[in-house]
C-alpha positions in Angstrom: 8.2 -20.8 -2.9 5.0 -19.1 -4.1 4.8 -15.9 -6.5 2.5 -14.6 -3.6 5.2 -15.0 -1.0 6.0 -11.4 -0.7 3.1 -9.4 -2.1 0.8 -7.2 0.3 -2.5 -6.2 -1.5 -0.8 -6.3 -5.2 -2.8 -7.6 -8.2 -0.8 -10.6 -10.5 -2.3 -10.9 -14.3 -2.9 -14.5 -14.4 -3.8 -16.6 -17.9 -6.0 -19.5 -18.2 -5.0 -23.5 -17.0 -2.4 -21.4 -14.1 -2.8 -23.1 -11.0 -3.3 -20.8 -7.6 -2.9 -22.9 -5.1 -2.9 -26.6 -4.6 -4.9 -28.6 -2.3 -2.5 -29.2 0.4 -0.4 -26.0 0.0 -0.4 -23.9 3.6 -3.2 -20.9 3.2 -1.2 -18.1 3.2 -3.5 -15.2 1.6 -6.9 -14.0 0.5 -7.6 -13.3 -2.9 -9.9 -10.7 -4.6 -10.8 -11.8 -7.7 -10.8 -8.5 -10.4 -11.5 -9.9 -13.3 -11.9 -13.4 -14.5 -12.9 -17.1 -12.9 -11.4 -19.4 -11.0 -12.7 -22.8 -10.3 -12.2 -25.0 -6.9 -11.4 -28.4 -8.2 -11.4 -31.2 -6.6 -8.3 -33.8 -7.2 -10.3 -35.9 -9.8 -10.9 -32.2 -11.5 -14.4 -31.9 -10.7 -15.5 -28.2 -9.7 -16.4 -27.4 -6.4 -16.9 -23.9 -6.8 -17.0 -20.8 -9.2 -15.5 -17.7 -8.0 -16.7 -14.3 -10.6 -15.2 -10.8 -11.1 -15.7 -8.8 -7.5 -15.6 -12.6 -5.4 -13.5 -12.3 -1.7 -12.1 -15.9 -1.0 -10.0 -17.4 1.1 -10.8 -15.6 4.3 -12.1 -19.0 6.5 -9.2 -21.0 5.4 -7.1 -18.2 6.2 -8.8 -17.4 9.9 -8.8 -21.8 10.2 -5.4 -22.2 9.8 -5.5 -25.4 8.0 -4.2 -25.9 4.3 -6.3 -25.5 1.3 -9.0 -28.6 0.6 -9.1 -28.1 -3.0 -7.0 -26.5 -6.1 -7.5 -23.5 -7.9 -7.6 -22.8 -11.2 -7.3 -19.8 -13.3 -10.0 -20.2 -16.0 -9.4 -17.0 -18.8 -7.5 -14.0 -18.3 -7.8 -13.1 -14.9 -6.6 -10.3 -12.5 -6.5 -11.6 -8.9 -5.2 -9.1 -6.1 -3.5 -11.0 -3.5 -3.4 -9.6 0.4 -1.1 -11.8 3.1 -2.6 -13.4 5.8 -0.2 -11.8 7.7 -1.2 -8.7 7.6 -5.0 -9.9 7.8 -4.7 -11.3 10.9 -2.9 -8.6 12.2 -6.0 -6.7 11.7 -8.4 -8.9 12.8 -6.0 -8.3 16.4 -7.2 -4.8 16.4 -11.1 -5.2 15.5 -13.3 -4.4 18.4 -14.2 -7.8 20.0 -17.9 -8.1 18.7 -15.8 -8.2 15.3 -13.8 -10.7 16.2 -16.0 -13.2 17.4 -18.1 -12.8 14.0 -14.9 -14.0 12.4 -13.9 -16.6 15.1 -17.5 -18.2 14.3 -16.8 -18.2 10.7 -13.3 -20.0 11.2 -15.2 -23.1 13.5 -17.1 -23.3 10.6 -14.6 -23.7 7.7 -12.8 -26.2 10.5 
């Protein structure tokens, strides 16, 4: 079970070297980083990506459906608010469909 399991738009304090999610691991949120870094690594631990204070991630993966490709790693102290997908793509359901089809052609692309 994941700390995140059962938080809807809450932010978790996080410290340096904590792991957010694993490649593998079923995406189950998007994340709005606050304050801090995290770095997408790949297995052998070489970074993919940077995400910065104010960064939105997750939202592709999310909308794709598939697991995460990479791990995430908590670099500093970092404050990371965590919404459900749940409840994400519950609102994607109500969007006017121009909406929706922006964010269906993001998902075939993270596919």
């Amino acid at each position: 079970m994941n700390i995140f399991d059962h938080s809807h738009n809450e932010t978790y304090r996080m410290i340096d070297g904590e792991i957010l999610f694993r490649a593998g691991q079923q995406t189950r949120h998007i994340y709005l980083l606050e304050r801090g870094q995290i770095n997408i690594l790949t297995t052998e631990g070489r970074i993919l990506h940077r995400y910065h204070q104010g960064d939105l991630f997750g939202i592709p993966e999310v909308l794709s459906g598939l697991p995460w490709p990479a791990m995430a790693q908590v670099e500093g102290p970092t404050d990371i608010r965590v919404f459900s997908s749940a409840l994400v793509l519950h609102r994607i359901a109500d969007m006017p469909p121009a909406h929706r089809d922006l964010l269906q052609t993001i998902m075939s692309e993270a596919s």
